[in-house]
C-alpha positions in Angstrom: -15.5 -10.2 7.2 -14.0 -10.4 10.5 -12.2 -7.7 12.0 -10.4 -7.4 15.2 -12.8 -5.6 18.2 -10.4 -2.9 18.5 -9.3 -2.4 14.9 -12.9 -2.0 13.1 -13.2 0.4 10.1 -16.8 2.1 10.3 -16.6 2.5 6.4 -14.9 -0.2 4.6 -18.3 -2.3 4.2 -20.1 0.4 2.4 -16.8 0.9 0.6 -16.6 -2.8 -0.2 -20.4 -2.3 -1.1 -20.1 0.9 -3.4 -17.0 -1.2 -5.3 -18.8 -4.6 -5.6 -21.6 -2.6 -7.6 -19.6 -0.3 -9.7 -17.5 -3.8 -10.7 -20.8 -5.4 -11.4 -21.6 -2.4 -13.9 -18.1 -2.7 -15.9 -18.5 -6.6 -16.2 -22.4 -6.0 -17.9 -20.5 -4.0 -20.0 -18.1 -6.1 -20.7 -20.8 -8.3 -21.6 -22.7 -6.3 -23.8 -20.0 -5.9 -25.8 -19.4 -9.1 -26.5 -22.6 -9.8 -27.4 -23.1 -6.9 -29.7 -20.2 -6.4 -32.8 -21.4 -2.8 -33.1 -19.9 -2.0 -29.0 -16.2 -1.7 -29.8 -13.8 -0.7 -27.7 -14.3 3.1 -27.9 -18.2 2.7 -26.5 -16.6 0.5 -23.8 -14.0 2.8 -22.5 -16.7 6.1 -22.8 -19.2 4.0 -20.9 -17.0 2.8 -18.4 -15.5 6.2 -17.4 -18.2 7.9 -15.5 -17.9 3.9 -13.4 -14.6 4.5 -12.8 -14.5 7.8 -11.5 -17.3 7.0 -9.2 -15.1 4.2 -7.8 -11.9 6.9 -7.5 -14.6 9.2 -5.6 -15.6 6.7 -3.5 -11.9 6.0 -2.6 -11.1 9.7 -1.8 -14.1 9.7 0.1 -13.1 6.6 2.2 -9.3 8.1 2.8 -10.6 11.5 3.5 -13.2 10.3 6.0 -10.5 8.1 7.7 -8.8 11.0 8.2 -11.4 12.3 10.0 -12.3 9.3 12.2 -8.0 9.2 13.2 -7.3 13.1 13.9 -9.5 15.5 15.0 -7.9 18.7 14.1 -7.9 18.4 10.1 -6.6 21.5 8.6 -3.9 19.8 7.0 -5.7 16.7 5.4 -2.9 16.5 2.1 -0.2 16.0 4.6 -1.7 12.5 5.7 -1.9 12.0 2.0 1.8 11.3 1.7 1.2 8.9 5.1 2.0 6.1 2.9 5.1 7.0 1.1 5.9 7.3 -2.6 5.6 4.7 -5.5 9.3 3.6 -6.5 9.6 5.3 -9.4 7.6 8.3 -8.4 7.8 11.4 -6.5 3.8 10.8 -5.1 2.3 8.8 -3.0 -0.6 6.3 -4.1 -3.2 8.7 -2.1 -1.7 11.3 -3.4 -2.6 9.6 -7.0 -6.2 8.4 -6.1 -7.4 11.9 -4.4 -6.1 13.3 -7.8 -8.0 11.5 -10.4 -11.3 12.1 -8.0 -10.6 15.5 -8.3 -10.4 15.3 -12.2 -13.2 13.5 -12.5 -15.1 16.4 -10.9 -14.0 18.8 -12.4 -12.9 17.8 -15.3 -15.5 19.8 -16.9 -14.3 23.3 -15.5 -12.0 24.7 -17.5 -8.7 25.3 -15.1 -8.2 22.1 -12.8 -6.8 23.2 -9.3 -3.0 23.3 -10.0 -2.2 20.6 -6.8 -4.2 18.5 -9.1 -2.4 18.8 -12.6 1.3 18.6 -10.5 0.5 15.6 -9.3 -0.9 13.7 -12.3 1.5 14.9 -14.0 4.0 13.5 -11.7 3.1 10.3 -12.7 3.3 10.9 -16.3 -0.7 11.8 -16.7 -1.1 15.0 -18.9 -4.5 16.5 -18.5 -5.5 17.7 -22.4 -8.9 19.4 -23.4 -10.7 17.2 -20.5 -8.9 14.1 -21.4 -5.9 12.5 -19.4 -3.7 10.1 -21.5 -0.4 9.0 -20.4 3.0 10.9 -21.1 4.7 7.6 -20.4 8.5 6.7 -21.9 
């Protein structure tokens, strides 16, 4: 990976790193699946979804550590979230969307989300229901 000497990122290796190994974990499972009838879909996607939010935390931890490294005075950290801009059809930004689901994946477990979090998923059509989001999508 070559970067330029006055443009190098202290944390996308261990990023790269972190993703690489949670990838390797949903292709085994892929695999398992395939070799065992019995693993249907429904094992897949329960297996896979602590993977996957481990991969959205380790994104929100990259951004939010970014943030860090760029400004030193970081009271207002959601402010750089919208740095980016918003998705076409939505009214949020793609930070905006990754911070969110690593918050959910958190706290999913506790019974009121923190509200920033439910406005924004459901911005993008993601209704949070009894600890499981599915997509309010037309």
């Amino acid at each position: 990976m070559k970067t330029h000497w006055r443009k190098f990122d202290y944390r996308k290796e261990s990023l790269f790193q972190i993703i690489s190994g949670l990838n390797k974990s949903i292709i085994s499972l892929k695999t398992y699946q395939n070799e065992n009838v019995w693993y249907d879909v429904l094992f897949l996607l329960e297996d896979s979804e602590p993977i996957y939010g481990l991969a959205f935390i380790a994104f929100q931890n990259y951004i939010n550590g970014s943030i860090s490294d760029l400004y030193e005075e970081n009271k207002d950290r959601h402010k750089h979230y919208k740095i980016n801009g918003n998705f076409e059809i939505y009214s949020r930004s793609s930070i905006e969307l990754i911070i969110s689901l690593a918050n959910y994946i958190k706290h999913k477990e506790e019974k009121n989300l923190f509200p920033g979090t439910t406005e924004i998923l459901d911005s993008f059509g993601l209704v949070v229901n009894e600890n499981i989001i599915f997509c309010n999508c037309s």
